[in-house]
N, C-alpha and C positions, 0 to 999 in steps of 0.2 A: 636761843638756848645754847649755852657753852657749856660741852662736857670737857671734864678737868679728868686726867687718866694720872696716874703714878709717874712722876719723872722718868723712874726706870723703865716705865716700859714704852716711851718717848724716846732713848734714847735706845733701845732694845730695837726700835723700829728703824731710828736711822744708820742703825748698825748695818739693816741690810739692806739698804740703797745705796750705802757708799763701804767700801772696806777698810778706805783711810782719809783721813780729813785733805778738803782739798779746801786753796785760799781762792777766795772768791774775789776777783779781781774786781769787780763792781762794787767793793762792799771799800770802802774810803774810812776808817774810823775816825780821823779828824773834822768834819763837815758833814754836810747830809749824807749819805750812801745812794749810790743810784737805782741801787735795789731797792728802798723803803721810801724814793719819790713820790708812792704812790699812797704811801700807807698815814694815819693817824700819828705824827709822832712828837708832837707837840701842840697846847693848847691853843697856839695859831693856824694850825695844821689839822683840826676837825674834819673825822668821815663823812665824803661826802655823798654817801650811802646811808640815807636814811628812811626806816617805815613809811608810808605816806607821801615821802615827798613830793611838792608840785614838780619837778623837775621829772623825764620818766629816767626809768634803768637806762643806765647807759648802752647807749649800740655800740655793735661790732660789727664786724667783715670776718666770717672763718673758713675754714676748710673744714669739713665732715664728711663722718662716711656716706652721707647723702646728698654730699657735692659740698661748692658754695653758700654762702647763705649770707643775707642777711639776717642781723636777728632778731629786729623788731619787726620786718616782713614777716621774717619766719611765726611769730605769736600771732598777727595776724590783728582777728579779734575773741581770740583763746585766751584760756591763762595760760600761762609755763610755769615748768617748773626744770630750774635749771641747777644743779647739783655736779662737783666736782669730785676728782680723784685721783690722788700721788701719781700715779705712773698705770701702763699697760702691766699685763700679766703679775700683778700685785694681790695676795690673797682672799684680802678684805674687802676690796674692789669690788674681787670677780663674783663672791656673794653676793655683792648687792646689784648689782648691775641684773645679775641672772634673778633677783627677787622683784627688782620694778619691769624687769622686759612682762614679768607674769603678772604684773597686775595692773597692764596697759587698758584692758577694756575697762576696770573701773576710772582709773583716768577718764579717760575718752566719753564715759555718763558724766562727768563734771565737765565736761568740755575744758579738759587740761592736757595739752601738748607737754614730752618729757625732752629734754634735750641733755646730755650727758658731757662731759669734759674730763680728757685725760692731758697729761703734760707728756705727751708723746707727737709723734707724729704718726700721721697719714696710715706708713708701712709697713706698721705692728699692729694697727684697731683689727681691721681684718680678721688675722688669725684669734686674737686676743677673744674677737666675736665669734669667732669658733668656738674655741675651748668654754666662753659665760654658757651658748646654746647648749655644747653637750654636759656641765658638767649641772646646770640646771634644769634639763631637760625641756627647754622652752627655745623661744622664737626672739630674740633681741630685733625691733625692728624702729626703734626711733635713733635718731644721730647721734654722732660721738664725736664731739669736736675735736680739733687736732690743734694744742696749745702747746707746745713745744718751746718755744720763746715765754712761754706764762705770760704771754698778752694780755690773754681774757684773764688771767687768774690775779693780777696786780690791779688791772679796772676794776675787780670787782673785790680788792683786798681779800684772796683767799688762800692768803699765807700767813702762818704762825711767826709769832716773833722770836720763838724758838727756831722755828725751822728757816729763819736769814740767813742759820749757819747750815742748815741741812740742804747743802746745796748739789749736785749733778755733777756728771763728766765736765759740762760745761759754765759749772760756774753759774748758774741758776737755781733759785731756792725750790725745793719743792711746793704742791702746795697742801694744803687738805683738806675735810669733807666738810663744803660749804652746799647749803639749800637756799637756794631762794624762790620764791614764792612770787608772780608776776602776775598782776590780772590785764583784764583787757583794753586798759588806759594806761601799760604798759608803768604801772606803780609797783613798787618795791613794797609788798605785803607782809612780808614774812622773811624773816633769815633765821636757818641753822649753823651755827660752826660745831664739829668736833675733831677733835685731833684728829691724826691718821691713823693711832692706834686702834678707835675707837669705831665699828660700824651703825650704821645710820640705824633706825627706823621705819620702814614703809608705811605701815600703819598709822604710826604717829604725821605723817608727812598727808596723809589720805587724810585723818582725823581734822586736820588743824584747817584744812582747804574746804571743807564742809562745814567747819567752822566761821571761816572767812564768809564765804558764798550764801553760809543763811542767815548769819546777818547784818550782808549787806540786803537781800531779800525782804527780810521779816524785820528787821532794825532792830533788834535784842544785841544782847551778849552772851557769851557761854560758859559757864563756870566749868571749874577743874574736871577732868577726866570726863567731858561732858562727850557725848557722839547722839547722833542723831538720834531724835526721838524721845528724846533723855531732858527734863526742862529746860528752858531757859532764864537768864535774866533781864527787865526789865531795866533799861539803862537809867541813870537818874535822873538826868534830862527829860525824862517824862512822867507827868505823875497818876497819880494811882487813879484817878476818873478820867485822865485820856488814854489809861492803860487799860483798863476795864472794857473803854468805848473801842479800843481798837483790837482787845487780844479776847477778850472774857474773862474768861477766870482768873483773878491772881491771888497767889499764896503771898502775903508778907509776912515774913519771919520781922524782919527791921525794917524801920520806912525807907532804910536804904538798899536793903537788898527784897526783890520781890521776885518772885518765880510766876511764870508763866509755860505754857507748852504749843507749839507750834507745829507739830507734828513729823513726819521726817520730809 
């Protein structure tokens, strides 16, 4: 899912990261850029970031405020769920950081670890984890990775192609609010992007992962605005007397969409 915001307030946003344009000395416009080595930018040059793939999420080595890590160690045999963000003390951030540290015990009943990423370093999460606890009155207590160089953030293409010009002190782009969704075979289930304008969803992030997990479970699918509890559908691949034999009941509206219920 890619939300699209107003240019102006794309460009309202890079206003206050930077005061005045800086030239990015990695950025080459005759040749490739060494900044977009990583990205989609040609139809020889296909994301190599894809739902499903056999291949898993790519690993990394980071710093966090919970030390080292690797980070397919880290997942373990959990899902992740790993989600990015422009800079430290940033205001759209700091909502949302302080809305998932609060809805870690639901994580934790999906058996999903949360891992967080700023383009800062090490010696600003700290306080920054200050200021998410008090001004959300909650307990931040999962990682915050330290991507400063946008390591992790180029691996995982979590930079706008607007923002190659919205670049740092140092001549690095920033990045913005990317979601990925990782299950326990370390598969790339799900991606969010939205600008940096723009704040996430928790809900919708809880929603989609309950989605994922019932049916890989129950082997359905789940129509629009569906949450638990709520029907499912009956994928087409299966038809309607080994649907019958395996769920009960089904509603066919069209012999291609058929509703069933699975419970929550």
């Amino acid at each position: 899912m890619v939300l699209v915001s107003p240019r102006t307030a794309s460009q309202g946003l890079r206003s206050s990261f930077r005061p005045y344009a800086v030239q990015n000395p990695f950025i080459q416009r005759p040749g490739t850029p060494l900044s977009r080595r990583w990205l989609a930018t040609s139809a020889a040059e296909q994301p190599r970031l894809r739902l499903g793939s056999v291949g898993p999420a790519p690993n990394f080595k980071a710093k966090t405020t919970h030390g080292d890590i690797d980070f397919h160690q880290f997942i373990g045999d959990k899902w992740a769920i790993l989600f990015s963000h422009p800079a430290d003390f940033t205001p759209v951030c700091t909502t949302e950081l302080g809305a998932f540290a609060k809805m870690k015990h639901e994580f934790e009943k999906r058996n999903v670890k949360m891992i967080g990423l700023s383009a800062n370093d090490l010696s600003s999460h700290g306080s920054w984890i200050k200021d998410i606890n008090e001004i959300s009155n909650t307990n931040l207590q999962f990682p915050i990775i330290a991507d400063a160089n946008r390591k992790v953030a180029f691996l995982y293409d979590m930079i706008d192609q607007q923002d190659l010009e919205n670049i740092d002190e140092k001549g690095i782009a920033f990045t913005i609010r990317s979601v990925f969704v990782i299950d326990p075979q370390k598969k790339i289930r799900l991606t969010m992007m939205y600008p940096a304008s723009t704040g996430r969803n928790t809900t919708e992030v809880l929603r989609v992962i309950d989605s994922l997990q019932t049916g890989d479970v129950k082997g359905v699918t789940t129509p629009i605005d569906w949450v638990p509890g709520d029907d499912v559908i009956v994928p087409p691949s299966v038809n309607t007397a080994d649907a019958k034999r395996k769920f009960g009941d089904i509603r066919e509206v069209k012999p291609y969409l058929r509703f069933t219920n699975v419970g929550e």
